[in-house]
C-alpha positions in Angstrom: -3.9 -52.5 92.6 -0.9 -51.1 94.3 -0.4 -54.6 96.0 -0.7 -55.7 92.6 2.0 -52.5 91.4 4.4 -53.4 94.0 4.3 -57.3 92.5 5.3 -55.9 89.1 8.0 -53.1 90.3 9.4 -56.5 92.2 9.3 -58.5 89.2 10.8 -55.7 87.1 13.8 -55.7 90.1 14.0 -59.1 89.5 14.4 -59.3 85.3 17.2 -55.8 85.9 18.7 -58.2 87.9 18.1 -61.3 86.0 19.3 -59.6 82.7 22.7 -58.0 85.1 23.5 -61.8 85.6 22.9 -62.6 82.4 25.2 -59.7 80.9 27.6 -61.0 83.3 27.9 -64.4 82.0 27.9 -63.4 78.7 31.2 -61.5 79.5 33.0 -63.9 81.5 32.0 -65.9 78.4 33.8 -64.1 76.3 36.8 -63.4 78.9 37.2 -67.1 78.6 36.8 -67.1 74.7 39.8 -64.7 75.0 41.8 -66.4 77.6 41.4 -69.6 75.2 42.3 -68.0 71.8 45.3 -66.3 74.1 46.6 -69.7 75.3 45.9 -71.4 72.0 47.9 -68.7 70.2 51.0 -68.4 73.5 50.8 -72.3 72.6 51.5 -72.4 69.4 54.3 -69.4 69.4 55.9 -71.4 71.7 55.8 -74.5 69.3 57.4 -72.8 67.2 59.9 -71.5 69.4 60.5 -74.9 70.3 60.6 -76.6 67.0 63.5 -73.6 65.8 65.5 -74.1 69.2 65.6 -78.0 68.2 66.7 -77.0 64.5 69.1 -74.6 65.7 70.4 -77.5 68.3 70.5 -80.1 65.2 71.7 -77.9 62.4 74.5 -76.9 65.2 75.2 -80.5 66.2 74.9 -81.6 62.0 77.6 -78.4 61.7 79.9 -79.7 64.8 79.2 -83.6 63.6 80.4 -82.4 60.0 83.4 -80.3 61.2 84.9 -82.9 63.5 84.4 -86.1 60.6 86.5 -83.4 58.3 88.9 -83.4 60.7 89.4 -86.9 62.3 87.9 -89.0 59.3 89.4 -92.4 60.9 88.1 -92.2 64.2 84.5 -94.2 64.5 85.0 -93.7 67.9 84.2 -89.5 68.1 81.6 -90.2 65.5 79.6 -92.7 67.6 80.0 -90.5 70.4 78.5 -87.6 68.3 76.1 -89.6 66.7 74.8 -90.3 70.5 75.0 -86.6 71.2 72.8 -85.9 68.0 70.3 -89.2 69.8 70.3 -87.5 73.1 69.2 -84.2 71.5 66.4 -85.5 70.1 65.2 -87.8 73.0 65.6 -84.7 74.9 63.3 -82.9 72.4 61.2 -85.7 72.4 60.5 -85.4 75.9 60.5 -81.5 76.1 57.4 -82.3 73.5 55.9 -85.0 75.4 55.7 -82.8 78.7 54.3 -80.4 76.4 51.6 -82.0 75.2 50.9 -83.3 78.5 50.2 -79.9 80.0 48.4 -79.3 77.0 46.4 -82.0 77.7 45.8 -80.7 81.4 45.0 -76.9 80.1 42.1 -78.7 77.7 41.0 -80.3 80.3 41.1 -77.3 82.3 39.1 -75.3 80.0 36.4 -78.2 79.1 36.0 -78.3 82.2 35.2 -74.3 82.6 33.3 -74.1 79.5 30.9 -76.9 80.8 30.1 -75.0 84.4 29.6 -71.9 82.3 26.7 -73.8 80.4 25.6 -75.1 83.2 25.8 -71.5 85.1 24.1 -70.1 81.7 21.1 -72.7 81.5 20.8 -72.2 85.4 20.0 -68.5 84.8 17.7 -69.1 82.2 15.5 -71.4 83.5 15.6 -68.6 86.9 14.8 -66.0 83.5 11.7 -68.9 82.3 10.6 -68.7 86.2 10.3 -65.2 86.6 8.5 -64.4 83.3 6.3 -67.2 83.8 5.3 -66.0 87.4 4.8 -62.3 85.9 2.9 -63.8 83.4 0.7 -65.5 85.6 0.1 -62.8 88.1 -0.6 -60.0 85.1 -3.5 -62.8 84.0 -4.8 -62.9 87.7 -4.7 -58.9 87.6 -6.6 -59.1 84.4 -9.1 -61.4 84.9 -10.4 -59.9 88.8 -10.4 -56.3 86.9 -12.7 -58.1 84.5 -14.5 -59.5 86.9 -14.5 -56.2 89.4 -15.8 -54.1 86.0 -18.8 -57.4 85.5 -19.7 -56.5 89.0 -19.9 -52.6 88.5 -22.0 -52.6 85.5 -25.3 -54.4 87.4 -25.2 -51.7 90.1 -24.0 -49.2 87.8 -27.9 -49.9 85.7 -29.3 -50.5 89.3 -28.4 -46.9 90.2 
């Protein structure tokens, strides 16, 4: 019986600190949940940022482009060469987006990635969870059925006496 006590107090250890890990997991979860919904949200502010800083740049270059045909309306030459200006802007913008989206790309990844081991992690512990209750299970039966057996036993001597 106390062999039998000691097993349970052990297996009680064992679920506190089955059920620790587990609360654990559960928070890094959510830290991660956060840490998403954070970048997703910095993302997108920063989107926007972006897409006004290239309005600004093209209502600025449409506003420099309008004031310099007003004032030179025969030369082709300065309005090709603004006209390039206004192209470079928005290859430069172009490529400021495709970076973007590339890093993107690597921070999804990134976090896929993260999410997966933490499912992994999370199906790890409850199978260890499965074990452990399975094994307490098992071992409460045994306890069970030689107390049965132990109280078969006492009753013949018990009439015998």
């Amino acid at each position: 019986m106390a062999r039998d006590n000691a097993m349970l107090e052990e297996r009680g250890r064992l679920l506190e600190t089955l059920g620790t890990l587990l609360d654990a997991v559960n928070h890094a979860s959510t830290e991660q949940r956060v840490a998403v919904d954070s970048l997703v949200a910095t993302t997108a502010d920063l989107l926007d940022r972006v897409g006004s800083r290239f309005h600004e740049q093209v209502e600025s270059e449409t506003g420099k482009l309008a004031t310099v045909a007003a004032q030179v309306t025969g030369s082709a030459v300065e309005v090709a060469s603004l006209g390039e200006a206004l192209g470079v802007a928005v290859q430069m913008f172009s490529e400021s987006n495709d970076k973007l989206m590339a890093h993107l790309e690597r921070i999804e990844t990134a976090l896929d990635k993260s999410m997966v081991r933490s499912d992994e992690q999370l199906a790890y512990y409850v199978a260890q969870a499965r074990e452990v209750v399975d094994l307490s299970m098992r071992s409460q039966k045994q306890v069970l059925e030689d107390l049965q057996q132990f109280a078969g036993q006492q009753a013949p001597n018990a009439e015998a006496a």
